[in-house]
C-alpha positions in Angstrom: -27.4 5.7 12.6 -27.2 2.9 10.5 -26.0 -0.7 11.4 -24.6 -3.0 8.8 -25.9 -6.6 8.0 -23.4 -8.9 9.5 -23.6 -12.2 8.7 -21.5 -15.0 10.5 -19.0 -15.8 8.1 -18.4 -11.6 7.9 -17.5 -12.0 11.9 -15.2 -14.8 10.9 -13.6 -13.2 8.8 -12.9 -10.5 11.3 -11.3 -12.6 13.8 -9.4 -14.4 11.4 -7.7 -11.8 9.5 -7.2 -8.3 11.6 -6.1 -6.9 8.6 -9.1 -6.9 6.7 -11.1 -4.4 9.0 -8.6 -1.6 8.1 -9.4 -2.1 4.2 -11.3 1.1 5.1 -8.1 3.1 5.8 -9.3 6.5 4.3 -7.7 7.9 0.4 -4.5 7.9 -0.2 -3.0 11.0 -1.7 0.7 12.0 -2.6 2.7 14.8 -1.0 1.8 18.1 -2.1 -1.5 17.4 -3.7 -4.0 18.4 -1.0 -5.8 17.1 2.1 -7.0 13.3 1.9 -10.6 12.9 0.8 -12.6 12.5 4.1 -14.9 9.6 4.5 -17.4 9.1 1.7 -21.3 9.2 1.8 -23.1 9.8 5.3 -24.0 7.5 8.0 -28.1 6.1 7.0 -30.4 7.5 9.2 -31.8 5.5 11.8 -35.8 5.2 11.7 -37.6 7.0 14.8 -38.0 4.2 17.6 -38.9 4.1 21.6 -35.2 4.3 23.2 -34.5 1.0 24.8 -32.5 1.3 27.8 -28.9 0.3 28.5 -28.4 -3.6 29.9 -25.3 -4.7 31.8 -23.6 -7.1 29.6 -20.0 -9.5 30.3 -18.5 -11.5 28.8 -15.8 -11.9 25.8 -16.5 -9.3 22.8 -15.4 -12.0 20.5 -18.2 -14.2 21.6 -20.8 -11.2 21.4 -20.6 -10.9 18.2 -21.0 -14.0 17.2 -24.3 -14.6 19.2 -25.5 -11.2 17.6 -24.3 -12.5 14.5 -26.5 -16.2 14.9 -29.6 -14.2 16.2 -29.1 -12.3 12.8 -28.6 -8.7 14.0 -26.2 -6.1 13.4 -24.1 -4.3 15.6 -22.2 -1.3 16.1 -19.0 -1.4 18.9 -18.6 1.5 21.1 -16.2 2.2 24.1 -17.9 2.0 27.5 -15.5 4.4 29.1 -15.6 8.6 28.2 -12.7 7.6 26.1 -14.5 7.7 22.7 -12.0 4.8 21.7 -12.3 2.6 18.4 -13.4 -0.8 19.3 -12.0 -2.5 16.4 -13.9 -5.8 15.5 -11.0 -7.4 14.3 -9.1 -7.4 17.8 -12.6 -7.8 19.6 -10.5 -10.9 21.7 -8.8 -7.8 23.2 -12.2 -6.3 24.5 -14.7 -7.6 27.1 -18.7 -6.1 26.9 -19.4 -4.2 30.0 -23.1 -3.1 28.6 -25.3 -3.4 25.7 -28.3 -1.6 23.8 -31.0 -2.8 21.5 -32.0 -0.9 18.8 -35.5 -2.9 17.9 -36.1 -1.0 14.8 -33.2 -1.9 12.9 -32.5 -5.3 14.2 -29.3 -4.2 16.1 -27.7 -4.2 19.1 -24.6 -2.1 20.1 -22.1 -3.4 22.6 -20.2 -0.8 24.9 -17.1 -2.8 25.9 -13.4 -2.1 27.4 -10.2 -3.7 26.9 -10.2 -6.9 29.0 -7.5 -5.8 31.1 -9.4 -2.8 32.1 -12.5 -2.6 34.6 -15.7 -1.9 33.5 -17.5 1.7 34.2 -20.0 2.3 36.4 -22.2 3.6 33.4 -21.5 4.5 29.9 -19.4 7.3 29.1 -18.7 7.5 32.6 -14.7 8.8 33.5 -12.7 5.8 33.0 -11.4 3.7 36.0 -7.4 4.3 37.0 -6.4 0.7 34.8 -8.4 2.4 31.9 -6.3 5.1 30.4 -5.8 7.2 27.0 -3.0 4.9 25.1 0.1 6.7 23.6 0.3 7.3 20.2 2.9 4.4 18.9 5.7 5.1 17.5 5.1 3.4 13.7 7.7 5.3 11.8 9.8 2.6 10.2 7.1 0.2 9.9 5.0 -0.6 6.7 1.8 0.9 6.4 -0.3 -2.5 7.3 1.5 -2.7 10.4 1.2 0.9 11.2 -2.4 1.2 10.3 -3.1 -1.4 12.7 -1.1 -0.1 16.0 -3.1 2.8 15.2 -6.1 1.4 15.0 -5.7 -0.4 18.4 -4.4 2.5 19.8 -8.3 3.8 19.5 -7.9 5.6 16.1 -11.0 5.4 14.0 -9.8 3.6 10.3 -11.6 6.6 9.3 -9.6 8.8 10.8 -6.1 7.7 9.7 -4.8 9.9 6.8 -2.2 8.6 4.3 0.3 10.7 2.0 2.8 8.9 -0.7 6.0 10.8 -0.3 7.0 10.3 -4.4 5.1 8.8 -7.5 1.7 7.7 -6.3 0.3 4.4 -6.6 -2.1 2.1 -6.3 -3.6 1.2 -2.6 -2.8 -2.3 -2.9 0.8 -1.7 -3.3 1.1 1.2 -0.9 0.0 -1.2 2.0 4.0 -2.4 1.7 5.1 1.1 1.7 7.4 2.3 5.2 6.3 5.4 7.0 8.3 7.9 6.9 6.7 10.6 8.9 3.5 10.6 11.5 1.5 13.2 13.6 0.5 13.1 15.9 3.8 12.2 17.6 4.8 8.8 19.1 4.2 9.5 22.6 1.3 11.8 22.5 -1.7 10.4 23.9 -4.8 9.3 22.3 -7.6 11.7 21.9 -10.7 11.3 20.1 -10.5 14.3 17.9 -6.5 13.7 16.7 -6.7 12.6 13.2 -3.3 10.6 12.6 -1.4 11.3 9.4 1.2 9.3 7.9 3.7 10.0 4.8 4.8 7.2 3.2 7.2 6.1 0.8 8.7 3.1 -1.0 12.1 3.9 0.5 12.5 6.4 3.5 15.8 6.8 2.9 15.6 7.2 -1.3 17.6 11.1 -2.2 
């Protein structure tokens, strides 16, 4: 597993604008042309190290990364709870660290945390707590892509994971972002699983003939 170099005006620019994070939003495609390209390239392998153990952590995601982020070390966010969640970096003042992990060899730390109006598990991965639950998908039809990509996201859906199709003439990302949904799966309503891989059709006009 590889970690990414994150420097401190990187973080800023996380908190600042949650918008940015989803720039990873995988390929979009138009209707009828195929499935959208998965994510590119592989994750780096990590080098072979002694496995350092898991350390209760607290405290306000938000300010987590920072610190990591002076000590000059990456990090990679993870759920604490059996979830399997997307901790998004750019709402990390929604989340609260429950533990973390070093990773010595690669200069990196990754923080398991929960949402802060959730109660932290026991251990990691362990069954979440009654306030900790699966979110429903949202209802985003209606809504432009930006918006929609992020309710997603903080839903727990991986930017990785969200698939986009241009109902009409294709074009470029940039302008697509403006685009309404016109269609999503899973449903609004159904709730989040890990392995759901959300797909939008957009257009520049739902209601166009």
């Amino acid at each position: 597993m590889g970690f990414p170099d994150i420097s401190e005006r990187r973080i800023r620019g996380f908190l600042a604008g949650p918008a940015a994070a989803l720039a990873i939003l995988a390929g979009v495609t138009a209707c009828g042309s195929g499935t959208a390209g998965e994510e590119r390239g592989k994750p780096v392998a990590a080098h072979e190290e002694t496995e350092s153990p898991v350390h209760p952590a607290k405290g306000p995601l938000d300010i987590a990364m920072r610190k990591t982020a002076d000590d000059r070390k990456g990090f990679s966010l993870r759920d604490a709870t059996g979830l399997n969640r997307f901790v998004s970096p750019a709402h990390a003042k929604k989340f609260k660290v429950c533990f973390e992990k070093e990773k010595p060899n690669l200069s990196a730390v990754i923080l398991f945390a929960v949402r802060n109006s959730e109660t932290c598990p026991r251990e990691v991965g362990a069954e979440a707590k009654a306030d900790a639950k699966a979110d429903a998908t949202p209802n985003v039809v209606g809504t432009q892509l930006r918006k929609a990509a992020d309710q997603l996201v903080l839903a727990g859906y991986a930017p990785r994971h969200i698939h986009v199709d241009i109902s009409g003439k294709a074009v470029s990302k940039e302008r697509s972002w403006s685009y309404e949904v016109c269609g999503q799966t899973p449903a609004a309503g159904t709730p989040y699983a890990a392995d759901l891989r959300p797909r939008l059709v957009i257009s520049a006009s739902c209601h166009q003939g």
